[in-house]
N, C-alpha and C positions, 0 to 999 in steps of 0.2 A: 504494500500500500504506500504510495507514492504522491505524498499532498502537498503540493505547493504552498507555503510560506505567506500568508498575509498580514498588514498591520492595519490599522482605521482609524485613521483624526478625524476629530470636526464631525462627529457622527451622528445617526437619527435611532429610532430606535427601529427602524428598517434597513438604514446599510451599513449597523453593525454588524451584523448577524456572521458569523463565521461559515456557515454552507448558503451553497448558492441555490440549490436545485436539489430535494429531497424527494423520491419517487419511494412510493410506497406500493406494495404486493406482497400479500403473502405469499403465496407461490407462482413458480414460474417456472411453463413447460420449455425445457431448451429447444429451440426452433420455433420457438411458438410468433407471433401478431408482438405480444408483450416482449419478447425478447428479443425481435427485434427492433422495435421503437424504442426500448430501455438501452441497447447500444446506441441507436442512431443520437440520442440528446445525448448520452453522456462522450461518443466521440465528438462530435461537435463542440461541443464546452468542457472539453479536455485541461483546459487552462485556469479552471477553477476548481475551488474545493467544493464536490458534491458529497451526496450521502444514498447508500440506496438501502430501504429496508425491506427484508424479502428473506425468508425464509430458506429460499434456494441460491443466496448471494455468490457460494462457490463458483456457478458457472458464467461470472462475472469478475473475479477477481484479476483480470490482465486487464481491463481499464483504467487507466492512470488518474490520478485528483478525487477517488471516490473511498468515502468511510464507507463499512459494511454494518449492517445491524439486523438482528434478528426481527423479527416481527413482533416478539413480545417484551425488543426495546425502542419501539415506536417514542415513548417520552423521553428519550434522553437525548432526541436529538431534534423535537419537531418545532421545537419553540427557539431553538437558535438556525432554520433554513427560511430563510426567504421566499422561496415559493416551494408550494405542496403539492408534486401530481400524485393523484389517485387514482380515482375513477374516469380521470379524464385523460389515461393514458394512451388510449389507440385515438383520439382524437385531436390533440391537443399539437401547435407547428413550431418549428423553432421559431417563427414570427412572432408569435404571441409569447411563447418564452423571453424573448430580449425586450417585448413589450413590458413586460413583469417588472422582468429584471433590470434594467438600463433606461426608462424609460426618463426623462431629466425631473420630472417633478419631485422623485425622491432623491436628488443630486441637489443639495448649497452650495453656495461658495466657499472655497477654501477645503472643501472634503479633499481628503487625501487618502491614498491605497500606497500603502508600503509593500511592493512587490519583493520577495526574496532578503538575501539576508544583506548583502552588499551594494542596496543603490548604483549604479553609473551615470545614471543620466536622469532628469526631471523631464517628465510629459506634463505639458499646460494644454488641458481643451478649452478653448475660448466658447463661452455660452451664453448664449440669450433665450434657452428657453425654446430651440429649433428641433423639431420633430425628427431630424437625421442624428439629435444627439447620441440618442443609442445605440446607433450603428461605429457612432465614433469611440464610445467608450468600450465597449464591446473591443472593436479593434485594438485601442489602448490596451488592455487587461490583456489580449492573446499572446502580446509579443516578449520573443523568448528572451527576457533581460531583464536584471537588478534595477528597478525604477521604483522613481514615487512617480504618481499620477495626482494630479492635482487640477480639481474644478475652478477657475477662473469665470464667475457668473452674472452676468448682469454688470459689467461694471464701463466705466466708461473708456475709450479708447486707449486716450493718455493712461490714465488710471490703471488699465489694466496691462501694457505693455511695461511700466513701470514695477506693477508686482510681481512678476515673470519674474524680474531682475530681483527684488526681494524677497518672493516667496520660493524661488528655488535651493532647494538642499542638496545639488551637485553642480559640479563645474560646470558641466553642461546643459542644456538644457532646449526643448522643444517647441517649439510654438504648433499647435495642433489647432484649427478650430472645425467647428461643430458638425462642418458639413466637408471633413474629409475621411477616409479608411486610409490606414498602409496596406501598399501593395499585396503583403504576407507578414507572416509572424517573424522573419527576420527583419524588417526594415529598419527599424528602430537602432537594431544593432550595426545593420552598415551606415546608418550614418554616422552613429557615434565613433565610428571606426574611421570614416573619412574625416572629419572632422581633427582626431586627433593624431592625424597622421601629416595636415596642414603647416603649413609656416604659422611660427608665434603670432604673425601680426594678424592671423585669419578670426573676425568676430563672429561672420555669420556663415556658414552652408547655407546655400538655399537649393530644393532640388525642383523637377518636374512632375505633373502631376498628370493623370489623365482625365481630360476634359474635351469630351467629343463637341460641346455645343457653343463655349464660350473659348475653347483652346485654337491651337493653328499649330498645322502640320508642320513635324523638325524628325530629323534626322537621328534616330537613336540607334545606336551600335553601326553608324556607319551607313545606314539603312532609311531611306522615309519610310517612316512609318505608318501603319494603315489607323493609327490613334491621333488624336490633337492633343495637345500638352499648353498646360501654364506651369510658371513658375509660383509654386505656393508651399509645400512647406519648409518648415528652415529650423536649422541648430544652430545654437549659439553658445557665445563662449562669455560665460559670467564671471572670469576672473581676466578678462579682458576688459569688462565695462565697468566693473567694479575700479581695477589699476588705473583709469582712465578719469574715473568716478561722472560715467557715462548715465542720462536718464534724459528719458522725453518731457517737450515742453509742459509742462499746464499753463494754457494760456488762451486766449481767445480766437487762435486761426481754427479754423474748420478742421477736425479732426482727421478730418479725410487725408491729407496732403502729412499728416505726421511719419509717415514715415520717409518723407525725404526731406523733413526738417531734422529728423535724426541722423539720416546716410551723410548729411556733411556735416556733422559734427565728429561722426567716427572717419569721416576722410580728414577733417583737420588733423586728425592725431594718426594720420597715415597709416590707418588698419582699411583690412581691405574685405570685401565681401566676393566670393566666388559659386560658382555654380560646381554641383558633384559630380564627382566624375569616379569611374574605377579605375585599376591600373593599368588600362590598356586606352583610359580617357576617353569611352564610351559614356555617355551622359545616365547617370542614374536614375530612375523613374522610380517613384517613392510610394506613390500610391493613386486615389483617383478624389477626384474633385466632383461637391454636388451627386454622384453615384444617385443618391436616392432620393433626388430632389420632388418640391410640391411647382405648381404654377406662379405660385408665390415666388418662392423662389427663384426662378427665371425672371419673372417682374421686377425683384430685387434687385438683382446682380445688372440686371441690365437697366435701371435706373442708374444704378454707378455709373455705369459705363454711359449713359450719356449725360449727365453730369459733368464728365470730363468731355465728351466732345460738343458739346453746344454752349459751355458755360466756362470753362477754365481753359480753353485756349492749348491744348496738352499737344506737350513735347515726343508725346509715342503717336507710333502708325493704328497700336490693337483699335482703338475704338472707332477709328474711323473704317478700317475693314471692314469690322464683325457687324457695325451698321448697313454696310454697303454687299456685306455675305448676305444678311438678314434681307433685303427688299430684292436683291437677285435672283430669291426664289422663286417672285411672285412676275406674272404677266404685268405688264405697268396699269392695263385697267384694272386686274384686280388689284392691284397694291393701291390706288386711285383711292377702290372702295374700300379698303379695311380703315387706310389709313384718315379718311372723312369719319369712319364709325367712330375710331380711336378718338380725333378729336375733339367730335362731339359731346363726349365725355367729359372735354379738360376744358375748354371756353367756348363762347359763342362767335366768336370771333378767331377760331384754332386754323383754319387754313391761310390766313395773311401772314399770321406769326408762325407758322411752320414752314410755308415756301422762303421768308425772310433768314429763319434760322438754318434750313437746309445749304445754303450757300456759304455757309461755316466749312462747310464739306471739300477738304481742298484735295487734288488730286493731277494728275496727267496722263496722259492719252497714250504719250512715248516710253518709255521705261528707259531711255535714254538719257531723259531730260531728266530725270530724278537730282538733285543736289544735296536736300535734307533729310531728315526723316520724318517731317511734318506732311509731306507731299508723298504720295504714294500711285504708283501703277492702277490704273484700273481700267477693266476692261467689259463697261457694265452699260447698258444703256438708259436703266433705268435713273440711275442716279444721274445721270446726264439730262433727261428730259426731266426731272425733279428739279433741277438747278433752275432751268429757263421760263420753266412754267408760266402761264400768268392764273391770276385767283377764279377766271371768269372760264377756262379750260379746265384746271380743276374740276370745277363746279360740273360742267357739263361731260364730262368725261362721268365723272362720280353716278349725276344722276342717270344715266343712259345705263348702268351698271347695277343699277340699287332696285331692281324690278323684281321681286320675289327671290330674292338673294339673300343667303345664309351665311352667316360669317364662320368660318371653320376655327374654334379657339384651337390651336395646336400651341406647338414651342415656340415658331417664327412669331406669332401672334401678341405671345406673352411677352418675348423680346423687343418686338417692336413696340408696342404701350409702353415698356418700362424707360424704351429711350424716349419716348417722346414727353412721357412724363416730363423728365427732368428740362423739359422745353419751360413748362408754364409753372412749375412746382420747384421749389429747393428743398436737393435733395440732400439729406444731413445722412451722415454714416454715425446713425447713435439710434438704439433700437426704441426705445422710449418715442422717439418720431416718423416712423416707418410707417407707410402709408397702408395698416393692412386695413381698416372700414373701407376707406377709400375705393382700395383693391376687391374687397370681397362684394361692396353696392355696386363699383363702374366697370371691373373689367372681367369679373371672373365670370 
C-alpha cells in the first residue's frame, strides 16, 4: 500500500479530509460491472489518497494511493473521505467525480496542498471562481513532484502577482491560472528542470501552450505543427526578484498593461526572460489553454483582445490577425449580418462607430512592404471592403440579408461580440467588472 504524502493549510472542514474518494461494497465478484468501474476511478485518481471498503479488497490490492478496509470498518474511515460512492457505483463518471471533488466553491484563498515530503517548486492557480477551475487543480494535484499548490482567489491583479512573490515556499515557482491543464503528469517537472538549468540572470521561463482558437501556428520540434500555441505558462525564479527586491506596481494604470510595466523593470536590472526549450532547442509545449472553455469564455478572452486592438494602439501583430482570422470565415454579406445583430446590442448608433473604429485595422497587401510589426500581410477581402464601406451600404447590404435569417451562435460569433464589445464598453481585466448580465441578456 503505497499512499502518497499530503499536508493542508488554510482548510475547511471539507478539504481537510485526508481521502479523497471512498467506494464502499461489501463484496465484489472479480470481473464483475463493480470491479471494473472500482478500477476504472481509482486508476484514474491514482495521485490521490483513496480508501476502498469491501470485503473482497484483496483483489485490488496493486492499485497505488488506496487504504483497504473491511466492510465492518466502514466508520473508521467514512467521516475523514470527501466523497462517498455507494450505491451509485455503476452509474456515477469521473465528470461528476472532479465535480465533487475540485469543484472551486470548496477552494479559498490561500489553501494550500503540501505534496510529498520535499517541496521543489510552488504551483499558484490564479482564480476567480471559473468553472475550468477543476480541471486545473485536478491537473495540479497529478503531477509527479514535491510541490505546495497554493489557491490565489479572487484577488486583484497587482495584488495577486505580488503574492506569488510572497506566498511562495520554494525558489521557484509557477504561475498557473484557472483555465489551463499540463500537458501530462511530468510537466511541472520539466520545467522546473529547465528553469534551473538556465543562466543566473534567467527570472522567468515562459512556455507554449495549446490553443486551437485564440493561438497561431509555430513550428514545434522543427515541425508546423497541426496545433496553434500561445505563450502562457511561466516559472519563475523568486530568489531573483526577491535579490532584486522586485514587485509590481499598485497604482492607478489599468491592470491590464502590468505586466510590461514589470518586464522593464526586471530588464533595468539586466535579467532576462526566455522561452523553453529542450536540449536539442525544440520548443516545449506545456500544456493547453481554455481546453474546456464556456461561450463566456470566448466573449472574455476576446474582449481582451480587442481592447488592445481598437483602444490601446498595440505594438503586436496577434490581435489584429485573430480579428481579421475571425471575419475570414464569414461571406462578407453574412459577416454584414451578424455583425449589425452584434451591434445592435451595444448602441443605436453601433455601425458609424464601428466602420470608424474598423480602420484602426492596419495592414498591407504586399508582404514585401512589411517594415514593422504593427503592419501585417493580409490577404483577406473582407477586411478590405470593411475599411471602405460607407454606413448607407452597410445598411442595405444588412437589410437585403436579415429576411428570415438565423444567427448561428458558434465560436467565431462569441469572438466577434467580445471584440466589438471592447469598441463601445471598457474593458477592465478585474473580474469584479466583467461583463457576465451583460453577456448572459445581449449575446448569449
Amino acid at each position: 500500500m503505497n499512499i502518497q504524502t499530503f499536508e493542508y493549510i488554510n482548510t475547511n472542514s471539507f478539504n481537510s479530509k485526508n481521502i479523497y474518494i471512498a467506494i464502499v461494497i461489501k463484496n465484489c465478484i472479480y470481473n464483475s460491472i463493480e470491479y471494473f468501474n472500482i478500477r476504472q476511478i481509482f486508476s484514474y485518481y491514482n495521485f490521490i489518497p483513496n480508501a476502498l471498503i469491501c470485503d473482497d479488497y484483496n483483489i485490488f490490492m496493486d492499485i497505488p494511493n488506496v487504504k483497504f478496509f473491511e466492510y465492518n470498518e466502514l466508520n473508521k474511515c467514512i467521516n475523514e473521505s470527501r466523497i462517498i460512492i455507494d450505491d451509485n457505483l455503476n452509474t456515477i463518471s469521473i465528470d461528476t467525480i472532479r465535480e465533487n471533488l475540485f469543484d472551486e466553491k470548496y477552494y479559498d484563498d490561500n489553501y494550500i496542498i503540501k505534496k510529498g515530503e520535499n517541496p521543489l517548486v510552488t504551483i499558484f492557480i490564479l482564480s476567480i471562481g471559473n468553472h475550468q477551475f477543476k480541471y486545473a487543480l485536478e491537473s495540479c494535484i497529478s503531477q509527479n513532484i514535491d510541490c505546495y499548490i497554493i489557491i490565489n482567489k479572487y484577488l486583484d491583479v497587482n495584488e495577486c502577482c505580488n503574492s506569488m512573490i510572497q506566498r511562495s515556499k520554494t525558489d521557484y515557482y509557477i504561475q498557473f491560472d484557472e483555465d489551463m491543464i499540463f500537458l501530462d503528469n511530468n510537466t511541472s517537472k520539466i520545467m522546473y528542470d529547465t528553469i534551473l538549468n538556465e543562466p543566473d540572470n534567467v527570472w522567468q521561463v515562459y512556455f507554449k501552450l495549446i490553443d486551437n482558437i485564440f493561438g497561431e501556428y509555430d513550428n514545434i520540434s522543427n515541425v508546423l505543427s497541426i496545433n496553434k500555441y500561445i505563450i502562457g505558462i511561466k516559472i519563475f525564479n523568486k530568489k531573483l526578484l526577491n535579490k532584486y527586491n522586485l514587485y509590481y506596481d499598485i497604482s492607478n494604470e489599468n491592470s491590464y498593461i502590468i505586466d510590461r510595466l514589470f518586464y522593464k523593470k526586471v530588464c533595468d536590472n539586466n535579467l532576462i526572460s526566455i522561452l523553453g526549450t529542450d536540449k536539442d532547442n525544440n520548443i516545449i509545449v506545456a500544456g493547453n489553454h481554455q481546453k474546456n472553455y464556456s461561450n463566456f469564455d470566448l466573449f472574455l478572452r476576446s474582449c481582451k483582445i480587442g481592447y488592445e486592438l481598437f483602444n490601446k494602439n498595440t505594438m503586436s501583430d496577434c490581435e489584429h490577425k485573430f480579428f481579421i482570422r475571425t471575419i475570414s470565415l464569414y461571406d462578407f454579406n453574412e459577416l454584414i449580418y451578424i455583425i449589425n445583430f452584434i451591434l445592435s446590442k451595444y448602441s443605436t448608433n453601433g455601425i458609424e462607430i464601428f466602420i470608424e473604429k474598423i480602420k484602426l485595422i492596419r495592414y498591407v497587401e504586399d508582404i514585401k512592404l512589411i517594415k514593422d510589426t504593427i503592419q501585417i500581410y493580409v490577404d483577406n477581402e473582407n477586411i478590405k471592403r470593411l475599411q471602405i464601406i460607407s454606413i448607407d451600404e452597410f445598411k442595405e447590404i444588412e437589410k437585403n440579408n436579415s429576411i428570415n435569417k438565423k444567427i448561428d451562435k458558434n465560436i467565431n460569433y462569441y469572438c466577434l461580440a467580445g471584440m466589438i464589445y471592447s469598441i463601445f464598453f471598457n474593458y477592465e481585466y478585474n473580474y469584479n467588472t466583467y461583463p457576465v448580465k451583460f453577456f448572459n441578456d445581449n449575446i448569449l
